[in-house]
N, C-alpha and C positions, 0 to 999 in steps of 0.2 A: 292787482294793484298797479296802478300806471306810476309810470317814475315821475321825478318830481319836475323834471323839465318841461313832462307835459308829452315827450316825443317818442313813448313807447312802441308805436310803430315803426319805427325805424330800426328797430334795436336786431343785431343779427343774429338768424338763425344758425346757430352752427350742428349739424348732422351728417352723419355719413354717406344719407340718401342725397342731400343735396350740391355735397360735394360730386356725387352720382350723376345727381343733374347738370350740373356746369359741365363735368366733363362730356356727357353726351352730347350737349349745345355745344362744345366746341371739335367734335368729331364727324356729325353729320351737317353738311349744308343744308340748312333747310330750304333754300330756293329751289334745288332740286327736286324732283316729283319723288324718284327711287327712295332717297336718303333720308324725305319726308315718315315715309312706308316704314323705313327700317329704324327711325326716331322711335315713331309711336309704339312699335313691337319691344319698346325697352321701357318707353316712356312710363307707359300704362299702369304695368306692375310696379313700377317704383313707386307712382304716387298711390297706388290702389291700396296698398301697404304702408303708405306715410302715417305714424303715431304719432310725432312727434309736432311743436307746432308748425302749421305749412308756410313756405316760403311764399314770398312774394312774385308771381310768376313772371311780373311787370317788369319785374328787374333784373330778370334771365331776357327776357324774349323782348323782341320787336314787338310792336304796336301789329304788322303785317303776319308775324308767325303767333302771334295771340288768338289772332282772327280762325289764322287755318286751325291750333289747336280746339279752339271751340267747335267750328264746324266739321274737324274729325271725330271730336268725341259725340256728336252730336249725329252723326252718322254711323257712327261703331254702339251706339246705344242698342244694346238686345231688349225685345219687346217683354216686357214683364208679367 
């Protein structure tokens, strides 16, 4: 059911994964190529394991670090 303002999307997720995720976005530089590598080796399982409803990635990440997460996971994709 949508709230009545109409603005449900906006409404914050509060979880412990995502708490998770801030804190990794604020420990590795993601301009870095290294710090990239050793994001995603945390990243992965956090979200691979997300139950709860997902966060808005839009609003952790740059428009720039959006881009590389896609084309990492797009690259780390094992053949099915």
């Amino acid at each position: 059911m949508s709230s009545s303002s109409g603005r449900s999307g906006e409404q914050r997720v509060e979880h412990p994964k995502l708490d998770e995720l801030n804190r990794l976005r604020k420990i590795y530089f993601l301009k870095v190529k290294s710090h990239r590598y050793m994001f995603i080796e945390k990243f992965v399982p956090l979200v691979r394991d997300w139950k709860e409803r997902l966060a808005n990635l839009r609003d952790i990440f740059t428009g720039q670090e959006m881009n590389w997460l896609l084309a990492t996971s797009i690259e780390m994709r094992e053949p099915v």
